[in-house]
MDAnalysis code that builds the backbone (N, CA, C; Angstrom):
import MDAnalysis as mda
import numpy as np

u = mda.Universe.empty(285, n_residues=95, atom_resindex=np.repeat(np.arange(95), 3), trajectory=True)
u.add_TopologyAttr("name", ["N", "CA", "C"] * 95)
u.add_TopologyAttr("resid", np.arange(1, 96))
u.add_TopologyAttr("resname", ["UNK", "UNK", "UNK", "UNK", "UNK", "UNK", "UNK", "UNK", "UNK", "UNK", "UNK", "UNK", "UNK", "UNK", "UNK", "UNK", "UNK", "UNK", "UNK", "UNK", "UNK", "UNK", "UNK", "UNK", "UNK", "UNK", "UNK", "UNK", "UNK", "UNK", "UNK", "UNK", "UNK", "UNK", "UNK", "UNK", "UNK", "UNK", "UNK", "UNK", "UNK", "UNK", "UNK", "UNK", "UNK", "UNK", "UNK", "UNK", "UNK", "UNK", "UNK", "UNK", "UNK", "UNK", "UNK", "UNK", "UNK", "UNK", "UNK", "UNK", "UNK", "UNK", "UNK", "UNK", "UNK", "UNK", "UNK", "UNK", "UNK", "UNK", "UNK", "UNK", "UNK", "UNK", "UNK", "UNK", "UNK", "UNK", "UNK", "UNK", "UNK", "UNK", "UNK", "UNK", "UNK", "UNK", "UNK", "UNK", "UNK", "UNK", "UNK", "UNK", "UNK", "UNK", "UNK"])
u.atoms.positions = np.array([
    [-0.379, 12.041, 7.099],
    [-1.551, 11.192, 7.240],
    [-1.100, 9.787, 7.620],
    [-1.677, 9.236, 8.257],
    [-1.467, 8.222, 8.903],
    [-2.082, 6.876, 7.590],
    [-0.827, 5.400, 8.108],
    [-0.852, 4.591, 7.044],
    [-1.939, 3.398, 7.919],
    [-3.381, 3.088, 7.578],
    [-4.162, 2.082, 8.257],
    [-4.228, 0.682, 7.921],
    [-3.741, -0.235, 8.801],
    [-3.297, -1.637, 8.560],
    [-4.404, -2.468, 8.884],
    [-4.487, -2.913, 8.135],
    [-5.758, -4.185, 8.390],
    [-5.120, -5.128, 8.188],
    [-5.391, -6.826, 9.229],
    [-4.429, -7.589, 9.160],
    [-5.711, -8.628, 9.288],
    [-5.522, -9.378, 8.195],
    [-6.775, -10.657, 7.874],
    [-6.429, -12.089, 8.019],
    [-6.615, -12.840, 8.920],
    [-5.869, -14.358, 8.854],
    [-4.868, -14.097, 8.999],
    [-3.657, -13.047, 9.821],
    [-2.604, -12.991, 10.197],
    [-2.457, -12.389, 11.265],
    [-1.488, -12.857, 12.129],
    [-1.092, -12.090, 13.269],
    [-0.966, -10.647, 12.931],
    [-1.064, -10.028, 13.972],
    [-0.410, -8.615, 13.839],
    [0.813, -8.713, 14.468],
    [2.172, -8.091, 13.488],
    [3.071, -8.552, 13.688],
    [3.940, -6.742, 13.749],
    [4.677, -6.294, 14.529],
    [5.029, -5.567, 14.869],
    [6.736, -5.227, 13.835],
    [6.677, -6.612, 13.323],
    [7.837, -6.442, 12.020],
    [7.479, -6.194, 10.693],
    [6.068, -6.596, 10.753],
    [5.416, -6.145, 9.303],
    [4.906, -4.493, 9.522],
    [4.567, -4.080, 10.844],
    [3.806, -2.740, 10.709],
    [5.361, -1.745, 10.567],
    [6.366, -2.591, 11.237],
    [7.417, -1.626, 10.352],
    [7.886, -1.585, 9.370],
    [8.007, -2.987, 8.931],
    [7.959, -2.606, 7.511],
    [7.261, -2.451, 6.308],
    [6.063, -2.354, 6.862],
    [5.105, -1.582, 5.910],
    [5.221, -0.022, 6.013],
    [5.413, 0.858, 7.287],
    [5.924, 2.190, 7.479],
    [7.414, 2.409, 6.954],
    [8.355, 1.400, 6.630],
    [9.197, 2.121, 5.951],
    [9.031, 1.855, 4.451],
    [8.500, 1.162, 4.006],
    [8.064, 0.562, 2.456],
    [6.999, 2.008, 2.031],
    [6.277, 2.540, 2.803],
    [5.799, 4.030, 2.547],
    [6.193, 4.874, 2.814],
    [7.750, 4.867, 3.057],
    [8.366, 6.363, 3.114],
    [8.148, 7.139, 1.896],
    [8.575, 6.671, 0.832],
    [8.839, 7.542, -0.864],
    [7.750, 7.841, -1.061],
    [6.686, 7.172, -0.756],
    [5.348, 7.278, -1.037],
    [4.659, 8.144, -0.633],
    [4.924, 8.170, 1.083],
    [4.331, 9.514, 1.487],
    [5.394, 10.757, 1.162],
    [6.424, 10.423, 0.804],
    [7.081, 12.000, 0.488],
    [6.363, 12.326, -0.766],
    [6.051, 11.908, -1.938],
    [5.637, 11.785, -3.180],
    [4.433, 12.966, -2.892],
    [3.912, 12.158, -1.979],
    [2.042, 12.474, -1.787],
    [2.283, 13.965, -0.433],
    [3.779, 14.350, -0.239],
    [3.619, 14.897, 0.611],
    [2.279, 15.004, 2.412],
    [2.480, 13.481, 2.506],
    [2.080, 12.794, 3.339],
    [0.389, 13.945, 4.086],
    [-0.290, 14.085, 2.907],
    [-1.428, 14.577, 2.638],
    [-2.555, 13.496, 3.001],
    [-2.542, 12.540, 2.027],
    [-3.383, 11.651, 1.674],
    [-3.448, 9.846, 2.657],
    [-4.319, 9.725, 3.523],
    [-4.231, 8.658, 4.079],
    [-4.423, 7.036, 3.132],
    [-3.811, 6.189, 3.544],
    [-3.436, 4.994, 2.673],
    [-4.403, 3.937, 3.606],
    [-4.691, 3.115, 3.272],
    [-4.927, 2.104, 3.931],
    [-4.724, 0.883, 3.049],
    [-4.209, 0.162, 3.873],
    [-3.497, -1.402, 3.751],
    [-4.055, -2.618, 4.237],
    [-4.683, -3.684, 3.012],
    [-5.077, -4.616, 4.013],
    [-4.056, -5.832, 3.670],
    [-3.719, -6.537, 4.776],
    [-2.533, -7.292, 4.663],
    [-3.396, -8.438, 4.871],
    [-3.752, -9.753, 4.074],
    [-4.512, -10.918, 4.102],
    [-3.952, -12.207, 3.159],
    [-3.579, -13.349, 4.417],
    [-3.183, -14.567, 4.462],
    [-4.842, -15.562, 3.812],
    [-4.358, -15.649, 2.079],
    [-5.538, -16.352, 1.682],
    [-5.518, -17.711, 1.541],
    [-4.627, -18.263, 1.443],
    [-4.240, -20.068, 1.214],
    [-2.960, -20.141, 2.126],
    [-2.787, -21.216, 2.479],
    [-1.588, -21.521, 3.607],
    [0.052, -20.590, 2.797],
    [0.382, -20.827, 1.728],
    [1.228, -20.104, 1.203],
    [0.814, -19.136, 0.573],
    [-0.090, -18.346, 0.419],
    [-0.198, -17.387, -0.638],
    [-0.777, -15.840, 0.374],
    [-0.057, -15.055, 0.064],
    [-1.127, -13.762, 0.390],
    [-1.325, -12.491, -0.681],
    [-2.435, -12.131, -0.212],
    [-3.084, -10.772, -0.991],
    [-2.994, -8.995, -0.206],
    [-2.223, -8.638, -0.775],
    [-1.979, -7.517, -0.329],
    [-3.171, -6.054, -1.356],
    [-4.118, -5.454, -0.793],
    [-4.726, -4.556, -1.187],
    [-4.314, -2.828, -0.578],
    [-4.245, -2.222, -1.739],
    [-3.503, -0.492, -0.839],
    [-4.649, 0.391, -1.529],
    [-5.584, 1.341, -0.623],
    [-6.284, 2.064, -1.262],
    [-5.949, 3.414, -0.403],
    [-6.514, 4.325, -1.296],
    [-5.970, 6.067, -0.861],
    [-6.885, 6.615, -2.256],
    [-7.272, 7.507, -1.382],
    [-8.262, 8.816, -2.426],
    [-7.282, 10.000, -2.379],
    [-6.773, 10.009, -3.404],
    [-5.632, 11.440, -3.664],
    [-6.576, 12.053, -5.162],
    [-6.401, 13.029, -4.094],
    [-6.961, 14.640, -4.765],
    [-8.461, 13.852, -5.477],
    [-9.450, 13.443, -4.602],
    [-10.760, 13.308, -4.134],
    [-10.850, 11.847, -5.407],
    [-9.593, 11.362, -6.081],
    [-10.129, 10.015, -6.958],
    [-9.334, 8.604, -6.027],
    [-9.883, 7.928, -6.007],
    [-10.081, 6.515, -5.174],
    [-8.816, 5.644, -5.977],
    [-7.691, 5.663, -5.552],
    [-6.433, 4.667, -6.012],
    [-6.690, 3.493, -5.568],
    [-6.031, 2.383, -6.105],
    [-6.482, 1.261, -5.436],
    [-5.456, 0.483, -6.226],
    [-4.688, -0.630, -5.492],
    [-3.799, -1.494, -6.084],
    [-4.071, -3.048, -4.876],
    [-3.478, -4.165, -5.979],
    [-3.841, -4.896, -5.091],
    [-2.385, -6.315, -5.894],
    [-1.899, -6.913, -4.786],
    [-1.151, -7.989, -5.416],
    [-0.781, -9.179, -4.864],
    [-0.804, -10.279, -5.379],
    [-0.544, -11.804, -4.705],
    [0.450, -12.117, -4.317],
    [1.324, -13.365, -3.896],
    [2.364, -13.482, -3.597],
    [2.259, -14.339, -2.798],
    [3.533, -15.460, -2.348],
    [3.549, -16.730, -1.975],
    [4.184, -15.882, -0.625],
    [5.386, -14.794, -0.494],
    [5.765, -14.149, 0.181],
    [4.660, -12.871, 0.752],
    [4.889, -12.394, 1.797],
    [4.102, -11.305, 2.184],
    [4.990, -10.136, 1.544],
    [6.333, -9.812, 1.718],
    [6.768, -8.958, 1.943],
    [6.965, -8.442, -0.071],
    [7.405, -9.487, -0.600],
    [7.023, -9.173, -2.208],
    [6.106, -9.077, -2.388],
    [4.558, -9.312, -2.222],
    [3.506, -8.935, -2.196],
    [3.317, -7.572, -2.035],
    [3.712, -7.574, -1.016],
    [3.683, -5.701, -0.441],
    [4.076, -5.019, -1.386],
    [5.535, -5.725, -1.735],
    [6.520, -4.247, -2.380],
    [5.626, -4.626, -3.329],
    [4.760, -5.404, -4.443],
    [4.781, -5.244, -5.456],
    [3.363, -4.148, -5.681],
    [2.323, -4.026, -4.616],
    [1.546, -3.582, -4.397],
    [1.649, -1.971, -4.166],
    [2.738, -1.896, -3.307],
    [3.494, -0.435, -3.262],
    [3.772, 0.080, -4.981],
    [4.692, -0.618, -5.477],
    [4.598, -0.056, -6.613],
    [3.700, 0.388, -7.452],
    [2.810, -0.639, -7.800],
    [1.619, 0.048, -8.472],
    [0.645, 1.032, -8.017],
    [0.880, 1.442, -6.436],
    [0.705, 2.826, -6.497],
    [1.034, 3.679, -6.405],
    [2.299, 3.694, -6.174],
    [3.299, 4.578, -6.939],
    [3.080, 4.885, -7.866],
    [3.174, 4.297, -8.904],
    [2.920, 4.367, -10.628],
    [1.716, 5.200, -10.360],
    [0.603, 4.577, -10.042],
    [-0.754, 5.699, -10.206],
    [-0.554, 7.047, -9.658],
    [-0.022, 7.409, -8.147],
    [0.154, 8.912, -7.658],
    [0.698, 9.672, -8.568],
    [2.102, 8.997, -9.286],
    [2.764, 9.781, -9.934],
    [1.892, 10.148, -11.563],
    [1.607, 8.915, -12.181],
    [0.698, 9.498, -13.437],
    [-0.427, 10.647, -12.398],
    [-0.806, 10.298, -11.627],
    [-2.085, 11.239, -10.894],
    [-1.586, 12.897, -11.088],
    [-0.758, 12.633, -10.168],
    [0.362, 13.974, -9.854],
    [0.491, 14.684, -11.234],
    [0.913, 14.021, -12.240],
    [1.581, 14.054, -13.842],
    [0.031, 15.157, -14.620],
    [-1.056, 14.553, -14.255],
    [-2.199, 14.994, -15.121],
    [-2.535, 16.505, -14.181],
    [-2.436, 15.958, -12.865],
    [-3.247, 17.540, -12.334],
    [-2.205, 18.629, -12.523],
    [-0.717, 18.630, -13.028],
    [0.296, 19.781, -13.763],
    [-0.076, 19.939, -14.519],
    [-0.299, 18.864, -15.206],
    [-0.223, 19.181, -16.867],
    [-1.640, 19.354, -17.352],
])
């Protein structure tokens, strides 16, 4: 499934759409690249941005979202917390 970039008050930048596609590698292996993600990448104050990641895995609505003076720690930190959710997700529909 394909990863959808929304880019708000920022260029579209051809170094961020790669590294937002490799920052979701683990992620889509996790999710066995089933489930489409979408990403909105948004420049809110001259230094600060807000990174939001939403994806409906196995029909419930994930959603993470995180600040950052940097874009790219923003991201990763945003990546993580949905990580954390797929995997508890993943964790309940086994068990």
């Amino acid at each position: 499934m394909p990863i959808h970039l929304t880019f708000n008050n920022i260029r579209n930048s051809d170094a961020v759409s790669d590294h937002v596609h490799h920052a979701f590698e683990e992620l889509i292996k996790i999710t066995d690249d089933k489930f489409p993600f979408h990403v909105t990448l948004n420049k809110v104050h001259e230094e600060s941005y807000h990174v939001g990641i939403n994806c409906s895995y196995r029909n419930k609505l994930l959603a993470s979202k995180a600040d950052h003076e940097n874009l790219y720690k923003a991201l990763s930190k945003g990546i993580d917390s949905m990580k954390t959710q797929v995997i508890r997700k993943a964790e309940k529909v086994r068990g």
